[in-house]
N, C-alpha and C positions, 0 to 999 in steps of 0.2 A: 277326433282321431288322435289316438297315440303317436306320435314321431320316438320312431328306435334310432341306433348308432348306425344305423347304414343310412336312412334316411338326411339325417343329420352332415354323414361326410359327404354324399352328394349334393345335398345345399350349401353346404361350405364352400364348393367348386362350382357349385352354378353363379356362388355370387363372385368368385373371382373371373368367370370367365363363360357367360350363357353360350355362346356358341359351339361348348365344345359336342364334339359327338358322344352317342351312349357309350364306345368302343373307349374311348378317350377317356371317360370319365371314369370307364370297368376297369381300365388297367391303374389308372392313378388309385382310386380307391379299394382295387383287390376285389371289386365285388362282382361278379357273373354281370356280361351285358344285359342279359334277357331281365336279370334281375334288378338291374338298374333302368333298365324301358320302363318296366314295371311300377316300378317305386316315383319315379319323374312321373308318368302317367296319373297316377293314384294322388302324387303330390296335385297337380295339376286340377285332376276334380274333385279335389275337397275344399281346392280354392287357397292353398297355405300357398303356393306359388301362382301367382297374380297375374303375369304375362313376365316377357321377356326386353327387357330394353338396351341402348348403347350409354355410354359417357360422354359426353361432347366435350370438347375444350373450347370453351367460350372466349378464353383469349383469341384463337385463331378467326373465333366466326364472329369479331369486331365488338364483343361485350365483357372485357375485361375486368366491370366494374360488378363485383357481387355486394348487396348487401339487405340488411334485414330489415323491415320496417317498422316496429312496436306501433301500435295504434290501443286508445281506447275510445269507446263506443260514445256517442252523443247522446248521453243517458235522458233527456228529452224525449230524442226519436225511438230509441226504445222502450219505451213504459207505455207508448199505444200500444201497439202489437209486437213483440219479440221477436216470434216466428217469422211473420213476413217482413221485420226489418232485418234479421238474421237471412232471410232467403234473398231479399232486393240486394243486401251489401255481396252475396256471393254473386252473382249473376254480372252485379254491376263489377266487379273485380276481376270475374274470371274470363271477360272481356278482354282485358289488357295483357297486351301480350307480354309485356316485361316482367309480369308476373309468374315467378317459377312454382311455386308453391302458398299456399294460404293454412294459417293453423288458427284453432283457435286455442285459447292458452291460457295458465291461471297466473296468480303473481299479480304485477304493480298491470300488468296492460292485458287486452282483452284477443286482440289478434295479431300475427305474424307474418308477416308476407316476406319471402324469400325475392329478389330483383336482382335481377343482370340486365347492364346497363352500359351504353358504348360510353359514355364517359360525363363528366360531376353538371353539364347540362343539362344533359337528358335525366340526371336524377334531379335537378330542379323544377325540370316541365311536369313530372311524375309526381312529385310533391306540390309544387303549386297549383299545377293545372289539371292533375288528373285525380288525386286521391282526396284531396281535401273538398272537391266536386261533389264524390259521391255522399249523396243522404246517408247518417249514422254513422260519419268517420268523425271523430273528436280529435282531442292533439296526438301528433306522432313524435316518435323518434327515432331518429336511421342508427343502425352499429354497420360497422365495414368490416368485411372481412381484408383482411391482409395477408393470412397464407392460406389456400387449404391443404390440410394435412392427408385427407384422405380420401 
């Protein structure tokens, strides 16, 4: 599917703000409501818009601490079987709940886990006790975020 300049200014506005109405979004962008149902719709089932989510500020909801994990793979447990040591490592991660996101990734290390975290504790029990656990995690290394920008 093609994406035109109307489709475009209405995803621009849906990612500053999913909730707004088609009404809302026709008059910011000048485009016909009917024609903006349309285009959201269309978006919708071709799948380029994915569902609809909120922002949470995780300082309020007690996890102030964001940070990133670098891991590389226990090249041992990999060279049996990849696939199912690449499927157990997801399964076994996306269990933990402190885990926001999981990438896998090129460069000096192999995966990326996103973590929020109430605070420098509990990213030791997540390190000691919970990541370094699972079959196929080799050495890590944490980066902290310090602001986010955006």
């Amino acid at each position: 599917m093609k994406i035109d300049e109307k489709e475009l200014r209405i995803i621009d506005i849906l990612k500053e703000n999913a909730r707004l109405s088609t009404h809302k979004i026709s008059k910011k962008t000048g485009i016909p409501v009917t024609t903006v149902y349309n285009r959201i719709k269309k978006l919708n089932k071709e799948g380029i818009i994915k569902g609809y989510t909120i922002t949470l500020d995780h300082k309020k909801l007690g996890f102030p601490i964001t940070a990133y994990v670098l891991m590389h793979y226990n090249l041992e447990h990999w060279q049996k079987n990849p696939q199912e040591a690449r499927d157990n490592l997801k399964k076994a991660m996306s269990k933990l709940p402190f885990i926001h996101e999981i990438k896998y990734i090129t460069g000096n290390f192999d995966i990326m886990l996103k973590v929020r975290l109430k605070d420098m504790g509990q990213l030791n029990t997540v390190l000691l006790d919970k990541l370094r656990h699972i079959a196929g995690i080799g050495n890590t290394e944490t980066i902290f975020v310090i602001e986010d920008v955006k």
